[in-house]
C-alpha positions in Angstrom: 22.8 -21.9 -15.7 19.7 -21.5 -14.1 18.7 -24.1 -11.1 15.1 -24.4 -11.4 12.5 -26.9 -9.6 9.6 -28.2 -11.3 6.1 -29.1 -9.5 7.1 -32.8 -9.4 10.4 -31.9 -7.6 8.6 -29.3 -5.4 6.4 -31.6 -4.2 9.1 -34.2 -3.1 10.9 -31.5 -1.1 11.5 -32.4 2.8 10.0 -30.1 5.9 13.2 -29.1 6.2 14.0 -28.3 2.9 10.7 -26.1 2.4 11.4 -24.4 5.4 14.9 -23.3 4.9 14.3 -22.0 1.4 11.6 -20.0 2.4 13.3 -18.8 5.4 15.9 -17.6 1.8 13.6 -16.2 -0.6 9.9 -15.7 1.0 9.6 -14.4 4.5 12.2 -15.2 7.1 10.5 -13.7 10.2 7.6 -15.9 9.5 8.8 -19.0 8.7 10.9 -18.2 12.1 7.7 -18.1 13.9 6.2 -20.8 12.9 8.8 -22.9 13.1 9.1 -22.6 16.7 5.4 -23.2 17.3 5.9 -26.4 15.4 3.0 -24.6 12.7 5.3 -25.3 9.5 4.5 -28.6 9.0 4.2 -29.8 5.9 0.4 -30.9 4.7 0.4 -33.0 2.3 -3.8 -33.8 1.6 -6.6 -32.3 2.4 -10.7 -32.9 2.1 -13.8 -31.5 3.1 -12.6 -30.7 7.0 -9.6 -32.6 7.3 -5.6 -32.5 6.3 -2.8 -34.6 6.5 0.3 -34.1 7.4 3.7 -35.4 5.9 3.9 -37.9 8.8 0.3 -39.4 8.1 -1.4 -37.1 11.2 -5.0 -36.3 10.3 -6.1 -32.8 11.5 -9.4 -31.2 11.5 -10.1 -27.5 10.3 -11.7 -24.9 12.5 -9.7 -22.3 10.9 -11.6 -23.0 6.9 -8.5 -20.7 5.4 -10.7 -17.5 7.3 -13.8 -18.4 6.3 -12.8 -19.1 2.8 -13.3 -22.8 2.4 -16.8 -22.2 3.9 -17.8 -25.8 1.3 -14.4 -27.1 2.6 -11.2 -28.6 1.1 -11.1 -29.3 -2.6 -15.2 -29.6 -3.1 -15.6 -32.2 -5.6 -18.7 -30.9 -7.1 -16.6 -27.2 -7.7 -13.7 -28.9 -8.8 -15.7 -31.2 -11.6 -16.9 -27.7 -13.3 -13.4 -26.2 -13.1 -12.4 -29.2 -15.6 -15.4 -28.8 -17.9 -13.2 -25.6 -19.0 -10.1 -26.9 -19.2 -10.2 -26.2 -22.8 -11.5 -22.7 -22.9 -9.6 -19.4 -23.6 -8.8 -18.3 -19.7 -8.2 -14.9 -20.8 -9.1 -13.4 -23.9 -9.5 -9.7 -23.6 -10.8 -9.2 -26.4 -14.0 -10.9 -25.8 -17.1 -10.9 -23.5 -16.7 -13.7 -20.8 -19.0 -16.5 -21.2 -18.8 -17.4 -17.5 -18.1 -13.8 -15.8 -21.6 -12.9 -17.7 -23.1 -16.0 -16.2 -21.5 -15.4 -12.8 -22.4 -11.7 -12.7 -26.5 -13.3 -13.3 -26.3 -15.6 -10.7 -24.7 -13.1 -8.3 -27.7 -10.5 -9.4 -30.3 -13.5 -8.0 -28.6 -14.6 -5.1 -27.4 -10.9 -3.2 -29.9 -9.1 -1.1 -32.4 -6.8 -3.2 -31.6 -4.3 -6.3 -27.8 -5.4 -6.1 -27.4 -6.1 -9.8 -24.0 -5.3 -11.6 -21.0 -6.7 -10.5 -17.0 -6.2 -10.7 -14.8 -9.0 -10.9 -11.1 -9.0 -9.2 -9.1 -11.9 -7.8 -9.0 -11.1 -3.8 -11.4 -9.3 -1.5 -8.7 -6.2 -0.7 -9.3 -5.6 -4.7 -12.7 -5.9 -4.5 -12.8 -3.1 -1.3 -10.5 -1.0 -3.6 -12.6 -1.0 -6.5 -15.9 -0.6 -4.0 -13.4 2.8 -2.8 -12.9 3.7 -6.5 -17.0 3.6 -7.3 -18.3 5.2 -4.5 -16.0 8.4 -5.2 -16.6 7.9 -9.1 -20.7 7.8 -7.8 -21.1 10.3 -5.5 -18.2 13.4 -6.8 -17.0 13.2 -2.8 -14.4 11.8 -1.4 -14.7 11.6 2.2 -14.7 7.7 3.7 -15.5 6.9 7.6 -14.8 3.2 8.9 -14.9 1.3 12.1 -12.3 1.1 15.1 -11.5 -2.8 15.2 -12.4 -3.6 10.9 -10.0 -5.4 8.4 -10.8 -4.5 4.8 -7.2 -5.6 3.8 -3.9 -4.7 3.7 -3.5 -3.1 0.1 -3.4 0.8 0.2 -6.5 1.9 -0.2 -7.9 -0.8 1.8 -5.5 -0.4 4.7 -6.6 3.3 4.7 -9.7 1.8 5.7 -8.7 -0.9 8.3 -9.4 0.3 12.2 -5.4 -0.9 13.6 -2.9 1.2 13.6 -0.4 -1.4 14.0 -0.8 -2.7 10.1 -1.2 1.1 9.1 1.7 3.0 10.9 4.5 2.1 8.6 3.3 3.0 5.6 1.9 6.1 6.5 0.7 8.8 5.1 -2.2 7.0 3.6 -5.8 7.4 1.8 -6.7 10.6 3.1 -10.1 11.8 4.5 -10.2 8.5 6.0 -12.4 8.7 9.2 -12.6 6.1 12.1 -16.0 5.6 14.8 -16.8 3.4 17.0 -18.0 -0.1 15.3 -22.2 -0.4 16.8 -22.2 3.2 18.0 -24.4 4.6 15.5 -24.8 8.4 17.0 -20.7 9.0 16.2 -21.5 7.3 12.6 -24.1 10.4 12.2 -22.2 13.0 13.7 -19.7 12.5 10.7 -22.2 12.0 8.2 -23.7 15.3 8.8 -21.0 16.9 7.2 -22.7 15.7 3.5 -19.1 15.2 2.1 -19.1 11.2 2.8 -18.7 9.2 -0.3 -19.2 5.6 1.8 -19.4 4.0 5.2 -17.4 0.7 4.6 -18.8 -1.5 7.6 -18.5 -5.7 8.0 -21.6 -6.7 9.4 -19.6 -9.0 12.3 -16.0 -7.9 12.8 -13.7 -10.6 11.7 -10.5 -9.5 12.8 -11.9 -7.3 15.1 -12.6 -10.2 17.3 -15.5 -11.9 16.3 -17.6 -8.6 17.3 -21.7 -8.8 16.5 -22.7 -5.1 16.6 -26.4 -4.1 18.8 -29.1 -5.3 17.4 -30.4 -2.8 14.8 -27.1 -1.5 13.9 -26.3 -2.3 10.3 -30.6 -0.7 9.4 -30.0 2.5 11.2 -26.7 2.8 9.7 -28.1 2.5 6.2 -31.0 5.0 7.0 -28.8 7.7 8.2 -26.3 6.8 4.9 -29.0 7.6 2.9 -30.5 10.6 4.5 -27.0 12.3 4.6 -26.1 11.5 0.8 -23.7 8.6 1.7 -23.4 5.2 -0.3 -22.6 2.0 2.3 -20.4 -0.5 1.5 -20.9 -3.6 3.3 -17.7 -5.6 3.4 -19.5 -9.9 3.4 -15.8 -11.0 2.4 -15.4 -13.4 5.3 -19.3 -13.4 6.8 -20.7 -14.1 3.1 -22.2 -17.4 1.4 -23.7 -19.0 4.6 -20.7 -18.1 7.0 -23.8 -16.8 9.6 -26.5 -18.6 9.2 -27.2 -16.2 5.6 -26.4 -16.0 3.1 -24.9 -12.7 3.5 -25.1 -11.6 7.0 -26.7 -8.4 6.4 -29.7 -10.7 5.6 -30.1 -11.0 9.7 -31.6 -7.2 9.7 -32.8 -6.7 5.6 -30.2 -4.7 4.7 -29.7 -4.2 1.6 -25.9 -2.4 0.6 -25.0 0.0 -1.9 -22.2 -1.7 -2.7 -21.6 -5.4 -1.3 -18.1 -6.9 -1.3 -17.4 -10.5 -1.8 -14.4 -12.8 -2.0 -13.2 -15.6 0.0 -15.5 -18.5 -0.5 -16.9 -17.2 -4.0 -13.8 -19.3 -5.5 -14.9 -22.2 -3.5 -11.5 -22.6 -1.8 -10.0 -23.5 -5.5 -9.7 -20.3 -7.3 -8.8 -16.7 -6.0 -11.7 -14.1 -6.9 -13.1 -11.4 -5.9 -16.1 -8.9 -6.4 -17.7 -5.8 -5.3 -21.7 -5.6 -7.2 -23.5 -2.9 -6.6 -26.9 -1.3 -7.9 -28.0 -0.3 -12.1 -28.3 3.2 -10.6 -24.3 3.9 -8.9 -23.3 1.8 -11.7 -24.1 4.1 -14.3 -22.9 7.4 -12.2 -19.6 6.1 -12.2 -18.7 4.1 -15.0 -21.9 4.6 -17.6 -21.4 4.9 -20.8 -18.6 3.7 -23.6 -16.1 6.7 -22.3 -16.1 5.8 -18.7 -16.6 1.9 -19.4 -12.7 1.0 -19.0 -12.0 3.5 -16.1 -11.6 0.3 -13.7 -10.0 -3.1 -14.7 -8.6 -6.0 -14.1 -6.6 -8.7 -16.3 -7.1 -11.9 -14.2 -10.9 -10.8 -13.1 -13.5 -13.1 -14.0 -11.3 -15.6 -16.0 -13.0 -18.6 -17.1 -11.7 -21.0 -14.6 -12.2 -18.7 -11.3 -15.8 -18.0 -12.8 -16.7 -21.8 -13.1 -15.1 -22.4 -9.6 -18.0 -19.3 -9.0 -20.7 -20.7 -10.4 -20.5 -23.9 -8.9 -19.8 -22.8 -5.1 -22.9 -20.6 -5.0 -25.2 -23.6 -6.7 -23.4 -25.4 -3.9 -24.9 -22.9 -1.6 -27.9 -23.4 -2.6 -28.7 -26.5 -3.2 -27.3 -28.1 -0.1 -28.6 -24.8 1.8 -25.5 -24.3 3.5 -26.6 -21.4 5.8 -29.4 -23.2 7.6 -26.7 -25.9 8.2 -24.5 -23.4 9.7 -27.4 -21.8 11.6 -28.3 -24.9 13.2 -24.7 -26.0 13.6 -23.7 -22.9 15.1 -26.3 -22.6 17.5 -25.4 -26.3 19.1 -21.5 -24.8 18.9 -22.5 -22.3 20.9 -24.7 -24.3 23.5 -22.0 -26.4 23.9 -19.3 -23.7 24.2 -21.3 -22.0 26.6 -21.8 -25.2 29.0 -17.6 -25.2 28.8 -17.4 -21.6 29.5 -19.6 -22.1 32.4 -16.7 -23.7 33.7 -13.7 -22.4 33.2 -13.1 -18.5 34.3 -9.8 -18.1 32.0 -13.1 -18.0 29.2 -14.6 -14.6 28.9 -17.0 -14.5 26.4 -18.3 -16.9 23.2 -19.5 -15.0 21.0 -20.4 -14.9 16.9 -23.8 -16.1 14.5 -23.7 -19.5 12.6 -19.9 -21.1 12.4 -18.6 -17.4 13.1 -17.9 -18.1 16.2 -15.4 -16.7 18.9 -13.8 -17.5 21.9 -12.2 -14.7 23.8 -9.8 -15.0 27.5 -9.8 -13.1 30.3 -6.9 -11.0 31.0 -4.9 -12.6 33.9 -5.9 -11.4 37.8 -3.4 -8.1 38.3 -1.7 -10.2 41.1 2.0 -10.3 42.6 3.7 -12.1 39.8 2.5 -9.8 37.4 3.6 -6.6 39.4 7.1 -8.4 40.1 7.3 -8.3 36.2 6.5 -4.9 35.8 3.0 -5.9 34.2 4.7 -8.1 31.4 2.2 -10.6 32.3 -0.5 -9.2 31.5 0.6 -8.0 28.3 2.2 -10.9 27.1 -1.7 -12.7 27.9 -3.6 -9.9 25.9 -1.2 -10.7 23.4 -0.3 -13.7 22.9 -2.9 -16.5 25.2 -4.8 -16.8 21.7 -1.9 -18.0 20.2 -0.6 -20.5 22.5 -4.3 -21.9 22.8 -4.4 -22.3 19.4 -1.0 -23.7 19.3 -2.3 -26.3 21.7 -5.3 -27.3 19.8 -3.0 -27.5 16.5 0.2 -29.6 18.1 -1.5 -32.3 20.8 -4.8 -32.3 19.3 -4.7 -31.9 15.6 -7.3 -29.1 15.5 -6.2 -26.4 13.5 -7.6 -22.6 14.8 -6.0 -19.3 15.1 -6.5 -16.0 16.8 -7.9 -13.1 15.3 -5.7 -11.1 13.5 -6.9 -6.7 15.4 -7.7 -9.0 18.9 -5.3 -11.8 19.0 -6.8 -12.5 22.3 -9.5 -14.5 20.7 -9.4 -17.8 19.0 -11.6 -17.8 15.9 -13.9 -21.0 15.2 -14.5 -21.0 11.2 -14.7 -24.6 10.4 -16.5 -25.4 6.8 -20.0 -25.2 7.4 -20.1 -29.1 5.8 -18.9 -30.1 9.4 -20.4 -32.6 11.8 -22.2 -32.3 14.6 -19.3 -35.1 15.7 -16.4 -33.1 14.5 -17.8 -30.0 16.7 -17.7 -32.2 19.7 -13.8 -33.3 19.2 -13.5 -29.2 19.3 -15.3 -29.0 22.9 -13.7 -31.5 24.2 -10.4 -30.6 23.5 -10.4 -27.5 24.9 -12.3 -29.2 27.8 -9.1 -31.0 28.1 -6.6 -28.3 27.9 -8.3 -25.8 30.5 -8.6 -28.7 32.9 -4.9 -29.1 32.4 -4.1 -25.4 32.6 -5.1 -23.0 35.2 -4.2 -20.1 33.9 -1.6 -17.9 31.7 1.8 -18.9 33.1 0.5 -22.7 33.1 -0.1 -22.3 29.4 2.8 -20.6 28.5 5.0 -23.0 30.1 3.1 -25.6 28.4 3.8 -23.7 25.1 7.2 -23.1 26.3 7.7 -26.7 26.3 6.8 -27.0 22.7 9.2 -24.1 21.6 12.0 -26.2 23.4 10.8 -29.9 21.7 11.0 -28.1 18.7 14.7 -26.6 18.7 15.5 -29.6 20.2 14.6 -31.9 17.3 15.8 -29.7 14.6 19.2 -30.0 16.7 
C-alpha cells in the first residue's frame, strides 16, 4: 500500500522532517549544503519583500527569486486575476487561448519596436531554446556565437549557449557550432560574424550570472548593426533584466535597441505562475514557421495556459500602471549612492556595480601575503570562490537579509530585491553590511565567522 502525503500533511511537516526526505528523494548534495549554512530553513509566509520563517523570524528579500518576483511575493492585484479563471478550461488544445491571444497583444505593445508575435513556454531556458530553434528555422544557418561569462540556462540547447565551462563539461559534446567572444568586445563579435554562416548572437544586455557585468556604453547598438550587416538575427536574452529590473522596461531600452528575437521569463508570471516567451518580428516569424504546414513545427502543452496567461496579463498592467521601472531607476540610483559611500570605506569591497535594482557587489581577492603562501595559495582560492557565499550567509543568518552570489562569479553578491522596496528597507541592506565589514577585516575573519555557524549548526542538530 502506497504511503502518500497530501498538501495539508505536507505543510505540517517539521525542518527536520523536510530536510531528511529531501536529502532521500530530491537532491542530497544540496540539501547537505544548505544545511550546514543554516539556509534550509523552513519559510513559512511571504509578502511583497518579506518572509517568515517557521520560528516567526521576518526576513527581507534582496535576492526577488533572481529577479523574478521583480512586483514581489504573492502580488495581490496578480493573484486576484488568477482567480477570475478558476473556472476556465487550463488547457484545451483544441482551441485558441483566450488569454495567450490577449497576452501575445499586450506583449506586442509593451516590447521595444516591430517585436510582434510571440511563443509561449513555461521557463526562460525554453524560451532561449525555442529563440535557438527560430533563428536556424529563419535564417537556413546554423552557426550561434555567445558571450564568455552569460547564463541562458541549463537545458541543452541553452547550456550550449552559456559562457562556463564548469555547468557544460559533463555533458559534453553539446550544440555544435557554438561560438564564445568576449562579452562588450564588439571587434571579436565581428570577426566571427564575417564568416556569413551565423544564425544568432544570443547576448543579455547586463550579465546576470556573469557578475552583474554592464557592457561599454554602445555595446548592445553596434552589436545589432554589425548582426544585421553580416546576415545575423540577435537574440537578446531580458529573462532576468526585463519588466523594470533596470530602470526599463527591458534593458535594451537604455541604448534603442530593438532585438530580433527578445526572450522573456521570470517576472512575466509575476512570481505566481511559471512562463516563459521568446516574440519576435511578423517578418522571422513567417520564414520559419509560416504557413499551415510549418505552423506546429514548435510546441508546447503547458505554454500559454489560462492561469499563467492571467498571472501575465496582470504583472505587466502592474508594470505599468505603478511604472515600476522609474521606481527602480530612482531606487537604484540612491542604492548605489549609498553603496558607494560604504565601499569608500571598506577595501575588502572592489567594485558596485549594476542599473536600477540590478545591482552588484563584488570582493577583492585577499593580499597574496604569508598565510596564503604557507597554504599553498588555498587562500586565495577559497576567497574567489567562496567570500560571496559566506557574506551572503552572514546577511541571511544574523541579519535576516536574504542575498546570494552570482551563480559564473560567485565572488559577487547580487542585490535583486522587488523593485516595490523602500527606500527604508534599502537602508537595513547598507547598514548591515556596514556592520559586518566593521566586524570582519578580511577573508580568514569571515570564514571563521562562517565557520562558527557551520559548527552551531551540527551542533544543534546533535
Amino acid at each position: 500500500m502506497h504511503s502518500l502525503y497530501s498538501v495539508d500533511n505536507a505543510l505540517n511537516l517539521s525542518r527536520k522532517e523536510i530536510r531528511e526526505m529531501f536529502k532521500e528523494y530530491v537532491n542530497p548534495g544540496l540539501a547537505n549544503m544548505f544545511s550546514l549554512l543554516n539556509f534550509d530553513k523552513q519559510f513559512v509566509k511571504a509578502q511583497g519583500t518579506q518572509v517568515w520563517d517557521s520560528e516567526g523570524n521576518v526576513y527581507l528579500d534582496f535576492l526577488g527569486g533572481y529577479g523574478a518576483l521583480n512586483f514581489g511575493h504573492n502580488p495581490p492585484e496578480v493573484m486576484r486575476e488568477v482567480e477570475k479563471v478558476k473556472e476556465l478550461p487550463n488547457i484545451l488544445q483544441a482551441s485558441i487561448g483566450t488569454l495567450a491571444a490577449a497576452l501575445a497583444h499586450n506583449l506586442a505593445q509593451i516590447t521595444p519596436g516591430n517585436l510582434k508575435r510571440s511563443f509561449f513556454g513555461n521557463s526562460g531556458a525554453e524560451a532561449v531554446e525555442g529563440a535557438l530553434k527560430l533563428a536556424r528555422a529563419a535564417t537556413k544557418k546554423s552557426k550561434f556565437i555567445y558571450c564568455h561569462g552569460s547564463f541562458h540556462g541549463k537545458t541543452f540547447g541553452a547550456l550550449s549557449v552559456t559562457g562556463r565551462e564548469k555547468y557544460q563539461k559533463t555533458f559534453t559534446p553539446l550544440l555544435p557550432q557554438c561560438l564564445a567572444v568576449p562579452y562588450g568586445e564588439v571587434t571579436a563579435l565581428e570577426n566571427e560574424l564575417k564568416s556569413q554562416d551565423v544564425a544568432a548572437f544570443i547576448v543579455e544586455p547586463i550579465q546576470g550570472e556573469g557578475g552583474i557585468i554592464v557592457p561599454p556604453a554602445g555595446y548592445l547598438k553596434k552589436a545589432k548593426e554589425l548582426c544585421k550587416h553580416y546576415g545575423a538575427l540577435m537574440i537578446v536574452d531580458e529573462i532576468q533584466t526585463g519588466f523594470g529590473r533596470t530602470g526599463y522596461n527591458f534593458a535594451c531600452e537604455f541604448e534603442d535597441v530593438v532585438p530580433d528575437i527578445m526572450c522573456l521569463a521570470k517576472s512575466l508570471g509575476g512570481g505566481i505562475a511559471p512562463i516563459g516567451v521568446y516574440i519576435t518580428n511578423e517578418k522571422i516569424w513567417e520564414e520559419a514557421y509560416g504557413g499551415m504546414d510549418k505552423a506546429l513545427l514548435h510546441t508546447s502543452t503547458f505554454g500559454g495556459n489560462t492561469r499563467a496567461a492571467a498571472a501575465a496579463i496582470a504583472s505587466i498592467n502592474l508594470l505599468i500602471e505603478k511604472n515600476l521601472a522609474e521606481e527602480a531607476r530612482e531606487k537604484g540610483a540612491y542604492l548605489i549612492k549609498r553603496l558607494g559611500e560604504f565601499k569608500a570605506k571598506y577595501p575588502m569591497v572592489k567594485e558596485v556595480r549594476g542599473r536600477g535594482l540590478m545591482l552588484g557587489l563584488e570582493f577583492e581577492k585577499p593580499v597574496q601575503g604569508l598565510l596564503n603562501k604557507i597554504t599553498g595559495g588555498m587562500i586565495s582560492k577559497l576567497s574567489e570562490e567562496y567570500l560571496g557565499a559566506l557574506v551572503a550567509g552572514e546577511l541571511q543568518n544574523k541579519y535576516h537579509i536574504i542575498t546570494a552570489y552570482t551563480l559564473n562569479n560567485p565572488n559577487v553578491i547580487r542585490l535583486e530585491p522587488p523593485l516595490t522596496i523602500s527606500y527604508e528597507e534599502l537602508d537595513v541592506l547598507v547598514a548591515a553590511l556596514e556592520d559586518i565589514f566593521r566586524k570582519r577585516h578580511g577573508f580568514m575573519d569571515m570564514a571563521v565567522a562562517s565557520g562558527k555557524t557551520v559548527i552551531n549548526t551540527i551542533f544543534k542538530r546533535g
